[in-house]
N, C-alpha and C positions, 0 to 999 in steps of 0.2 A: 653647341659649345665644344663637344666633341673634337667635332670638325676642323673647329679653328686651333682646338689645341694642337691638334693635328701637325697642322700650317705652322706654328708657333715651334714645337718640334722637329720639325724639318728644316726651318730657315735658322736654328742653331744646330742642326749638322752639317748644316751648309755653311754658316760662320766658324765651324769647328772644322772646316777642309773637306767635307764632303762634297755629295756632288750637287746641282742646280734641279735636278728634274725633279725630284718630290715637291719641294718649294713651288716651283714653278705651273707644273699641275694643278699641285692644291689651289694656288691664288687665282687658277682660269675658276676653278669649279666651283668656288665658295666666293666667288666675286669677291675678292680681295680687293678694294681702290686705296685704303690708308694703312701706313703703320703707324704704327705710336711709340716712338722709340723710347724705353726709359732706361734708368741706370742701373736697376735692381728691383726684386721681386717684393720690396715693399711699398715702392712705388708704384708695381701692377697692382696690387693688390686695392692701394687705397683708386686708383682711378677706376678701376671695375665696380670699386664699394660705391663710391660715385654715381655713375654708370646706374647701376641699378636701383639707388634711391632716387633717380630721377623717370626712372620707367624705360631707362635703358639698352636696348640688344644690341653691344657694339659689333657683336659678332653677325648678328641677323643686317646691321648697316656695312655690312662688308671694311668694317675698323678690324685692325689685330694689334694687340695690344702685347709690346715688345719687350723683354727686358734683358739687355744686354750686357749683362755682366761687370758693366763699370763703364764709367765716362771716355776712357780712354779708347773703349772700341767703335764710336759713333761715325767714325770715317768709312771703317767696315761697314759696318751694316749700313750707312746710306751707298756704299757701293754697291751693296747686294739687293736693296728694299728702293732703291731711290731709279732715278734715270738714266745709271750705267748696266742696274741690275732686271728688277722686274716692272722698274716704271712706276709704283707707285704713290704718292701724296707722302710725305713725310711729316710727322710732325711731333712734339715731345716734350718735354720738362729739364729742364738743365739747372746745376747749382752755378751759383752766379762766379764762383773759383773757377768752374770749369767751362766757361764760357769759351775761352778760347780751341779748348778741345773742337769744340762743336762749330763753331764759325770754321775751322780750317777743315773740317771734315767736311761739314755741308758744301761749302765750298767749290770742296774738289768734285763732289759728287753733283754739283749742277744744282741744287734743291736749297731752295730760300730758308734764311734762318727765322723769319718771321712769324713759325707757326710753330716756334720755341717758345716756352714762356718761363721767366728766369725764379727761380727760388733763391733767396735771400743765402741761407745756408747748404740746408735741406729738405724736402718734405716736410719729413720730421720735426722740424725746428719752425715750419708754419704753420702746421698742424697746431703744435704745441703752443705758439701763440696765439693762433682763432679761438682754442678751449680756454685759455688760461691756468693755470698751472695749477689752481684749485681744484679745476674741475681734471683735468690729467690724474692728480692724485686718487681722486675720485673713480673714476675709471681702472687704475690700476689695484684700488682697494677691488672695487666688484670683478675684477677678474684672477683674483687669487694671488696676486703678488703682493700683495701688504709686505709680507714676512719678506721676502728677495731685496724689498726694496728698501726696508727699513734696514736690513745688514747692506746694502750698498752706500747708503747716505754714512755711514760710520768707517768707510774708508776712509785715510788718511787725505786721498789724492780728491775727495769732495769735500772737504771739509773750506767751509767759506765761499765756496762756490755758487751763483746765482744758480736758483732752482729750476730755471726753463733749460740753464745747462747739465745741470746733475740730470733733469727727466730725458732730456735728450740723448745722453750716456747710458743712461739706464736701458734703454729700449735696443741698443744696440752691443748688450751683454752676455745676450744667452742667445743661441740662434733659432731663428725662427721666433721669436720676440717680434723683432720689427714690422714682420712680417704681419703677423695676427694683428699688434695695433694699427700699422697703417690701415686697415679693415675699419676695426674697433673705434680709434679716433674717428674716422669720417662717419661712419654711421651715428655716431652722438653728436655731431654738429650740427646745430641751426639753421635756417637755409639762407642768413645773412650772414653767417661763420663762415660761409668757404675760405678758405684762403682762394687768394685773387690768381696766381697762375696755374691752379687745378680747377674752379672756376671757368676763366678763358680756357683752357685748354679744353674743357667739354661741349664748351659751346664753340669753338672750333670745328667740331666734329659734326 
């Protein structure tokens, strides 16, 4: 795991303007064949949570699992990860607003959008419908935000608002929030709970 964080740190100094050879290296030696492109680190999170309830080593199957900073950089990094850059497999999670990001990026970069699999809103927001919004609460009692959460539902700006959307807001209020529940959500999900494009997207792999 090391290893790939490695790989994972190199090919974001290499999306940040540095140079190709670390990246490049890394992926001869630790057999790199896919990336997994996502949009943010709470979305690594829950696809590794994934990953390893299922008996998992994405890393050991030469997967590295991507998080790109936001939807808008996917043309990058399939430049860099795809078949202009080190060749190879692409494949990833996109919100369905950003759909077009990713079709013009993949695109350009040669690599099929078909081993995208679209999310509704966000993660987050499928997540939150696989548990049900009972059981979210639930979850958020036993991990110590009762208190956080019961003063955020008394903002003005939640007030009437459906509750899959206030938990949804909620998660993405304090940082590093998101993060731990994308974890936390999937490890308490059922094995008919997946949501369907985290699901396919493992069994893609």
């Amino acid at each position: 795991m090391a290893d790939m964080q490695a790989f994972r740190d190199a090919v974001s100094e290499w999306a940040s303007g540095g140079s190709a050879g670390s990246a490049s290296d890394l992926a001869v030696r630790l057999g790199v064949r896919t990336a997994v492109l996502l949009e943010g680190p709470s979305d690594l999170a829950a696809v590794e949570a994934l990953a390893a309830r299922r008996g998992r080593d994405l890393a050991d199957e030469g997967v590295c699992v991507v998080s790109m900073g936001g939807a808008t950089s996917v043309g990058h990094y399939a430049d860099l990860l795809g078949l202009p850059g080190l060749g190879l497999r692409l494949v990833g999670l996109c919100d369905e607003n950003e759909q077009p990001f990713y079709e013009r990026g993949l695109k350009r970069a040669g690599a099929p959008h078909e081993g995208f699999f679209v999310c509704v809103k966000d993660l987050e927001e499928e997540l939150i419908r696989a548990l049900g919004t009972a059981r979210v609460e639930e979850i958020v009692r036993a991990e110590g935000d009762l208190r956080a959460w019961q003063t955020f539902l008394h903002q003005p700006a939640q007030h009437g608002r459906p509750r899959q959307q206030q938990l949804r807001r909620f998660l993405g209020t304090k940082k590093g929030r998101k993060i731990r529940y994308g974890r936390v959500l999937v490890e308490a999900l059922g094995p008919e709970q997946v949501p369907a494009p985290l699901d396919d997207l493992l069994k893609s792999l």
